[in-house]
N, C-alpha and C positions, 0 to 999 in steps of 0.2 A: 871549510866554509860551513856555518851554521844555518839552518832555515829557519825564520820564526814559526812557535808554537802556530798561530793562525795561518799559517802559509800550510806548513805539515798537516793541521788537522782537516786542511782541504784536498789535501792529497791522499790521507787516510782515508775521505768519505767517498774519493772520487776511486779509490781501488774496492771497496766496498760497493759502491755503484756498481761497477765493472761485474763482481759476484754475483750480483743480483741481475743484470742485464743480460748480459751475453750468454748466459744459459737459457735462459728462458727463449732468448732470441734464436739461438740454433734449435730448440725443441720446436718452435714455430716454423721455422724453413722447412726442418725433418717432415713437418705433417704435413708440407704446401702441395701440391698436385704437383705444380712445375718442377718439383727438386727430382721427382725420378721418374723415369722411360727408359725401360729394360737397361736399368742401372741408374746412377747418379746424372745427371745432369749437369752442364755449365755454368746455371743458375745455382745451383746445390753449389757447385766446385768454391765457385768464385767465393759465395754467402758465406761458405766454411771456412774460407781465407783470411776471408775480412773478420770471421768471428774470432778466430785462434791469435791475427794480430793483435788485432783490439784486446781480447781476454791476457795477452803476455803483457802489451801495453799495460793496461788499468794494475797490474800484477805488480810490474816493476815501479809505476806510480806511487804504489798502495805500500809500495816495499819503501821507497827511499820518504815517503810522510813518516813511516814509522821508523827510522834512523832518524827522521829530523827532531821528532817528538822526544827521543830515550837521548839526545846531544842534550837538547833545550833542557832536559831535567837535570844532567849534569852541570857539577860549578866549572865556572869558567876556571882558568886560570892567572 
């Protein structure tokens, strides 16, 4: 199955999103008050769960935009 070029190149920007997001977003939790009380906290636990899914998610995204892209430039047969 092929993906069209505009479909892929939204899935490139959306794993590029992801780069730019979810980093930024765990350095802001790391600084929160709530993230730690004589250790990590629930609020920390969960934050960093959700951050590592989503950063694999946007990853695997940004992975299969950029197999859609390097198909679409090859000829068909």
């Amino acid at each position: 199955m092929r993906i069209g070029r505009g479909v892929s190149t939204c899935l490139v920007l959306f794993g590029i999103w992801s780069w730019i997001l979810w980093p930024n977003f765990l350095k802001n939790i790391w600084a929160d008050d709530r993230s730690w009380n004589d250790g990590a906290t629930a609020f920390f636990l969960i934050h960093l769960a959700l951050t590592i899914v989503s950063f694999v998610a946007g990853n695997a995204i940004g992975w299969l935009g950029i197999k859609g892209l390097r198909a679409a430039r090859t000829p068909q047969p």
